[in-house]
KOLGU-4560 file (N, C-alpha, C; in nm, 3 decimals, padded with zeros to 5 digits):
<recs>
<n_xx: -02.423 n_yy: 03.817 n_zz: -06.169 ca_xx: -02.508 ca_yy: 03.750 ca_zz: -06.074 c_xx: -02.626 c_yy: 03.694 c_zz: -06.150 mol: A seq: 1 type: UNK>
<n_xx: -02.671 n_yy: 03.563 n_zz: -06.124 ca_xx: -02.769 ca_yy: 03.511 ca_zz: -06.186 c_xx: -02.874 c_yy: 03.462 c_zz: -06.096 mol: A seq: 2 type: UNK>
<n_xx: -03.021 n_yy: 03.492 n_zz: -06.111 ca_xx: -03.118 ca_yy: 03.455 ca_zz: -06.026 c_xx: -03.203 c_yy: 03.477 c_zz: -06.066 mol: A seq: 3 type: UNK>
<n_xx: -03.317 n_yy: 03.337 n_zz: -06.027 ca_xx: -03.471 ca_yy: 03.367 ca_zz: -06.068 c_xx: -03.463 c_yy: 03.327 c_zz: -06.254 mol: A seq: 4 type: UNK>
<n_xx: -03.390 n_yy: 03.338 n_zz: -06.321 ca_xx: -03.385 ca_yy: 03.355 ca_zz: -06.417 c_xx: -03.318 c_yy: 03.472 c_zz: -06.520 mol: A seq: 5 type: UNK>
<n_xx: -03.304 n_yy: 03.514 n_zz: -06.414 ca_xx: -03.242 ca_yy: 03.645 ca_zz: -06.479 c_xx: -03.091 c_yy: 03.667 c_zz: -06.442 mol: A seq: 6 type: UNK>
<n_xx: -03.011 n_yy: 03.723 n_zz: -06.539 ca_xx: -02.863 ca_yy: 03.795 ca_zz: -06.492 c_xx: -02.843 c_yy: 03.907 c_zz: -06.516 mol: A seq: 7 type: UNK>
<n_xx: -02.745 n_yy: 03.957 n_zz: -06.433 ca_xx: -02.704 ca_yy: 04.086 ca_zz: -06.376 c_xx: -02.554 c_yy: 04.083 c_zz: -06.390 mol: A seq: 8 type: UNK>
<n_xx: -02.473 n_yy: 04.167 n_zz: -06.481 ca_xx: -02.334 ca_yy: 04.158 ca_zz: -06.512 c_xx: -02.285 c_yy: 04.272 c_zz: -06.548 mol: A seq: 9 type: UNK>
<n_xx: -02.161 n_yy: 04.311 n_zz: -06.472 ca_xx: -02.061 ca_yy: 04.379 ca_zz: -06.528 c_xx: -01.951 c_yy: 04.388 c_zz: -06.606 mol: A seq: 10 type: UNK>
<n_xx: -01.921 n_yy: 04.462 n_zz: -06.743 ca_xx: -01.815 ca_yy: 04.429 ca_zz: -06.808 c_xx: -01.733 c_yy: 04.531 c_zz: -06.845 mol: A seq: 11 type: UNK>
<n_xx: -01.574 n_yy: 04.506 n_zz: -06.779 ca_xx: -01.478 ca_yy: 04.644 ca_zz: -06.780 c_xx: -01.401 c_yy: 04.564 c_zz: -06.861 mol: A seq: 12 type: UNK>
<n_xx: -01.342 n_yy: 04.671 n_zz: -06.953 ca_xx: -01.268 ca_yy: 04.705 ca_zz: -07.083 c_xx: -01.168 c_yy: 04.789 c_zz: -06.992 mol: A seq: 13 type: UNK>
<n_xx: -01.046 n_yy: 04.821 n_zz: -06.980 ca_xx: -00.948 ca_yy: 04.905 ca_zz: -06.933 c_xx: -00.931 c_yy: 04.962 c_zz: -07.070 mol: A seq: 14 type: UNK>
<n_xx: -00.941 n_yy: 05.117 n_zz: -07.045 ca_xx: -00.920 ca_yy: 05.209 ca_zz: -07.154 c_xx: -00.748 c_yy: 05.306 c_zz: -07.130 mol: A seq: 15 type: UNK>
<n_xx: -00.716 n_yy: 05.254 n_zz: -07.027 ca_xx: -00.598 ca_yy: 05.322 ca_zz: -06.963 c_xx: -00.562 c_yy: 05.277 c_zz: -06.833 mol: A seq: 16 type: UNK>
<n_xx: -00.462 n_yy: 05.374 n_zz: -06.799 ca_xx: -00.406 ca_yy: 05.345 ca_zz: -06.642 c_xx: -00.451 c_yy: 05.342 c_zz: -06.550 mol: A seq: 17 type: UNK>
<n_xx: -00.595 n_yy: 05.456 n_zz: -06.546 ca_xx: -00.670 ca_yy: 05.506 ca_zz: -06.447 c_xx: -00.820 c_yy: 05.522 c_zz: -06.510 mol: A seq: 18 type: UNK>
<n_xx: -00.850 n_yy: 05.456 n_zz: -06.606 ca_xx: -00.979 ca_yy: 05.470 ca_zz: -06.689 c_xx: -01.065 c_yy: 05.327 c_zz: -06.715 mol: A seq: 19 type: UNK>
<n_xx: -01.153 n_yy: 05.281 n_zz: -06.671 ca_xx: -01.227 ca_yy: 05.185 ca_zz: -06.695 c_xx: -01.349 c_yy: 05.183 c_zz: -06.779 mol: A seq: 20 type: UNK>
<n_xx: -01.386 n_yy: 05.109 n_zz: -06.922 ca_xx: -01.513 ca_yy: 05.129 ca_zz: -06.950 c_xx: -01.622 c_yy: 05.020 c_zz: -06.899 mol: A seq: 21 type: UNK>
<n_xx: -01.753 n_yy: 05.082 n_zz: -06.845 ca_xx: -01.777 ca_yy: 04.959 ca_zz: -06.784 c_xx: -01.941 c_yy: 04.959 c_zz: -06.833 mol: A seq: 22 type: UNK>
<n_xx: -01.933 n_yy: 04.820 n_zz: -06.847 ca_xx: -02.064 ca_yy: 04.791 ca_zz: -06.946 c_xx: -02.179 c_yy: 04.723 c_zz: -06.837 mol: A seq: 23 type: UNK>
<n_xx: -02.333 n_yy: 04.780 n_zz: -06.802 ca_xx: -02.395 ca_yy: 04.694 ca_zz: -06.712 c_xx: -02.474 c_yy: 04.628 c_zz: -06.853 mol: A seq: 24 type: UNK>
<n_xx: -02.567 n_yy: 04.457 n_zz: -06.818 ca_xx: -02.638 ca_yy: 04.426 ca_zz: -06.881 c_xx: -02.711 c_yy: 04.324 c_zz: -06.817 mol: A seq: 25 type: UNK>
<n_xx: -02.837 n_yy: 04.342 n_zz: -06.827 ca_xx: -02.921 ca_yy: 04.308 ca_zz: -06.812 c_xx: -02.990 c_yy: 04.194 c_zz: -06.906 mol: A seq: 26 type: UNK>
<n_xx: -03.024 n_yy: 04.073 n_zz: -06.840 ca_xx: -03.136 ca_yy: 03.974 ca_zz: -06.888 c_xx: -03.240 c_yy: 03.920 c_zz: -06.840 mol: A seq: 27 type: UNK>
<n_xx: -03.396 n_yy: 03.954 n_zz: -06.899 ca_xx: -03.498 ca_yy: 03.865 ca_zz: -06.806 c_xx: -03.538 c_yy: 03.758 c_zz: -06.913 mol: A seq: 28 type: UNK>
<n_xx: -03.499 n_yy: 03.746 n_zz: -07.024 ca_xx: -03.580 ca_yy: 03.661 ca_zz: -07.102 c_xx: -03.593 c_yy: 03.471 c_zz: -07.037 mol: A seq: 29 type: UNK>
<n_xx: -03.469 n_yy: 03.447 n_zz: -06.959 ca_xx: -03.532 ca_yy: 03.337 ca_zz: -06.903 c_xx: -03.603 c_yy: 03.298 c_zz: -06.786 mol: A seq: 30 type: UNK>
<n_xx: -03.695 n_yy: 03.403 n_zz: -06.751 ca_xx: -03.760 ca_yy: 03.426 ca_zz: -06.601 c_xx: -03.855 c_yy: 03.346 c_zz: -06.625 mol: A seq: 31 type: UNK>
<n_xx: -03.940 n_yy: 03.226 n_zz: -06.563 ca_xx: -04.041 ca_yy: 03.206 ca_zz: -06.578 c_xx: -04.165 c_yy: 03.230 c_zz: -06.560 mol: A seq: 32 type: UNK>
<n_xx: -04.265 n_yy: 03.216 n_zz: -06.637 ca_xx: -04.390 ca_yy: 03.268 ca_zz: -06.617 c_xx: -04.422 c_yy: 03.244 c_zz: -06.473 mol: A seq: 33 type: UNK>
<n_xx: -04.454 n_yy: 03.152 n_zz: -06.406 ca_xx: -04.478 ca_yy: 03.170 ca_zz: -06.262 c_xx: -04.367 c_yy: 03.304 c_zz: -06.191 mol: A seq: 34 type: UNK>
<n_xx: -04.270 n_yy: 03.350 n_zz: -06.211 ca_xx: -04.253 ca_yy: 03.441 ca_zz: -06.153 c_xx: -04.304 c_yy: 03.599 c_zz: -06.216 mol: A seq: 35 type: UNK>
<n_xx: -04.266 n_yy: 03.605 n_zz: -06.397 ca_xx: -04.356 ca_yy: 03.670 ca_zz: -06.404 c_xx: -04.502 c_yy: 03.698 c_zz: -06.344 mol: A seq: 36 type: UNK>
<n_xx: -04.534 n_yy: 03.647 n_zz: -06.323 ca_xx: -04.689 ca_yy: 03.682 ca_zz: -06.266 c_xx: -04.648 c_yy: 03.767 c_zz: -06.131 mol: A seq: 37 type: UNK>
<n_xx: -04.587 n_yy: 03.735 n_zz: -06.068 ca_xx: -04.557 ca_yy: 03.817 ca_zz: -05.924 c_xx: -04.483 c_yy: 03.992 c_zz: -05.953 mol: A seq: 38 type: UNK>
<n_xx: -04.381 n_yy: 03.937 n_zz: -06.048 ca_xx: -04.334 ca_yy: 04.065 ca_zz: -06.072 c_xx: -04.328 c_yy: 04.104 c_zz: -06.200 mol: A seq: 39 type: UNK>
<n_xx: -04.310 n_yy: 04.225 n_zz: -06.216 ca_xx: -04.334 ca_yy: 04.326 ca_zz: -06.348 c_xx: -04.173 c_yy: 04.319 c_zz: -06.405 mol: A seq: 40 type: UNK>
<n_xx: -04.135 n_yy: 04.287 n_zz: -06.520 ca_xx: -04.029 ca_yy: 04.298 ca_zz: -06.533 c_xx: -03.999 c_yy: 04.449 c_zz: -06.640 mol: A seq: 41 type: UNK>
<n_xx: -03.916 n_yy: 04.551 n_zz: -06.691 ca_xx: -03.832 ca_yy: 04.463 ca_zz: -06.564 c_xx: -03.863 c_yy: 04.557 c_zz: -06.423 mol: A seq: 42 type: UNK>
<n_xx: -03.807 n_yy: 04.496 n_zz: -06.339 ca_xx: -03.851 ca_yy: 04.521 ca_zz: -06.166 c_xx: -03.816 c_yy: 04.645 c_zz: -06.090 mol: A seq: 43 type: UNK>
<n_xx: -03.728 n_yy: 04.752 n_zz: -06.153 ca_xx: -03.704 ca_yy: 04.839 ca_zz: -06.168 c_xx: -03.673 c_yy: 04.916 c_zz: -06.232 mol: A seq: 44 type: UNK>
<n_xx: -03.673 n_yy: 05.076 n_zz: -06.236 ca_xx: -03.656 ca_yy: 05.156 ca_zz: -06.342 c_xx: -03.516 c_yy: 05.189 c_zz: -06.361 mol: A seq: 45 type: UNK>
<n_xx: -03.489 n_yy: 05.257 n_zz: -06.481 ca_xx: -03.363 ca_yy: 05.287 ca_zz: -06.510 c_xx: -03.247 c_yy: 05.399 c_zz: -06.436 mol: A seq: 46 type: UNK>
<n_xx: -03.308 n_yy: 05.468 n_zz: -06.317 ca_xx: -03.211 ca_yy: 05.514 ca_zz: -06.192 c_xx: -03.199 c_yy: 05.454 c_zz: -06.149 mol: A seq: 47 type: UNK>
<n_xx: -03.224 n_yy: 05.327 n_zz: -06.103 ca_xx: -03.172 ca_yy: 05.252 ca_zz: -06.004 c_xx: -02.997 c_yy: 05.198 c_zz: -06.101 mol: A seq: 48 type: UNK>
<n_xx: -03.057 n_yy: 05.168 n_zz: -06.261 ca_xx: -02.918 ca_yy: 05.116 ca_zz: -06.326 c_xx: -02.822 c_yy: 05.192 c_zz: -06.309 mol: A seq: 49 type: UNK>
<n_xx: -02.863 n_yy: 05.347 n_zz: -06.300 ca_xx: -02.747 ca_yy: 05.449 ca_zz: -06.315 c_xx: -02.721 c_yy: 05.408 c_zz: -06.142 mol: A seq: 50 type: UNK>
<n_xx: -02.811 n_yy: 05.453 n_zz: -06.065 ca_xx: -02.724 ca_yy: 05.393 ca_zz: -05.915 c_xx: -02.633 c_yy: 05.291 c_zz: -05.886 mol: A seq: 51 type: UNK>
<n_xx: -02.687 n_yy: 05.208 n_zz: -05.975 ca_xx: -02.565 ca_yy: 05.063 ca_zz: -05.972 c_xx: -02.475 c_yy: 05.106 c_zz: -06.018 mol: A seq: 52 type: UNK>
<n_xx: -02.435 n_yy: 05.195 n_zz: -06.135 ca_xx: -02.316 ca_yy: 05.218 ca_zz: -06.183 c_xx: -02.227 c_yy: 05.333 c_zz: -06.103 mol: A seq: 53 type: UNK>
<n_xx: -02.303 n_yy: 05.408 n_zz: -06.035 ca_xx: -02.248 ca_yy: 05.530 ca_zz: -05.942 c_xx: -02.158 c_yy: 05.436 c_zz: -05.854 mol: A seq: 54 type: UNK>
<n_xx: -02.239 n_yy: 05.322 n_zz: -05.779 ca_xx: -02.214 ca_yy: 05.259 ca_zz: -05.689 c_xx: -02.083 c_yy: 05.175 c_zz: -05.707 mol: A seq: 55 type: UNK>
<n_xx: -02.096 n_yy: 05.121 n_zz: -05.857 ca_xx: -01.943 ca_yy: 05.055 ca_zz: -05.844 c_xx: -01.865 c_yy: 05.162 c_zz: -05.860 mol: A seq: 56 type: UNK>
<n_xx: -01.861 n_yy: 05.259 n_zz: -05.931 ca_xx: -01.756 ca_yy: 05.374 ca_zz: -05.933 c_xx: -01.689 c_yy: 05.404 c_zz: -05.809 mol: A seq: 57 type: UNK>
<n_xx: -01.774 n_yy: 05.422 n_zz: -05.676 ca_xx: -01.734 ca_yy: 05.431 ca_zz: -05.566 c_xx: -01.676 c_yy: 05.306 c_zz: -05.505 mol: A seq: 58 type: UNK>
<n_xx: -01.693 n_yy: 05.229 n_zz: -05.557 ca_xx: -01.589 ca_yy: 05.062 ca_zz: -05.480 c_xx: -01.504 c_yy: 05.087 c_zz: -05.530 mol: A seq: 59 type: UNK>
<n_xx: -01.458 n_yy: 05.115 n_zz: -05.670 ca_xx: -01.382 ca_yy: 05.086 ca_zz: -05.733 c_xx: -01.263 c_yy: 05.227 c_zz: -05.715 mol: A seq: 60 type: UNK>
<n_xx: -01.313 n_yy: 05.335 n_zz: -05.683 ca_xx: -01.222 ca_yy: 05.473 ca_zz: -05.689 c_xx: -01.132 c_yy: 05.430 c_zz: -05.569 mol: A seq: 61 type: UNK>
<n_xx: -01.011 n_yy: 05.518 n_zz: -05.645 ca_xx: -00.907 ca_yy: 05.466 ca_zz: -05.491 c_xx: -00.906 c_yy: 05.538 c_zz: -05.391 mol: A seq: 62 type: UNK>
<n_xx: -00.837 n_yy: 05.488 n_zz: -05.289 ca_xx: -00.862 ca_yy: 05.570 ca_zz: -05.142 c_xx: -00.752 c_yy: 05.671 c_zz: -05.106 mol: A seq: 63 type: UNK>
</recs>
């Protein structure tokens, strides 16, 4: 996902049948100064990254 300047991406490697490695990454370097000024980058702390990753685990686990 890309916005504001910044992207937000996931990247899975299949390590097996039932095993995914999955890479989050983060970019603010092209945010512009007018938005810098509003917000602190980056804009949240690093539980929220691990929440994102909990979170796809649970989309992704089967039913």
């Amino acid at each position: 996902m890309e916005f504001g300047g910044w992207i937000w991406r996931y990247d899975l490697a299949p390590l097996g049948p039932s095993e995914t490695e999955v890479t989050l990454t983060y970019d603010w370097s092209a945010v512009p100064q007018f938005i810098r000024e509003y917000i602190q980058f980056p804009p949240f702390g690093p539980e929220h990254l691990a929440n994102s990753l909990h979170h796809l685990a649970k989309l992704a686990a089967p039913t």
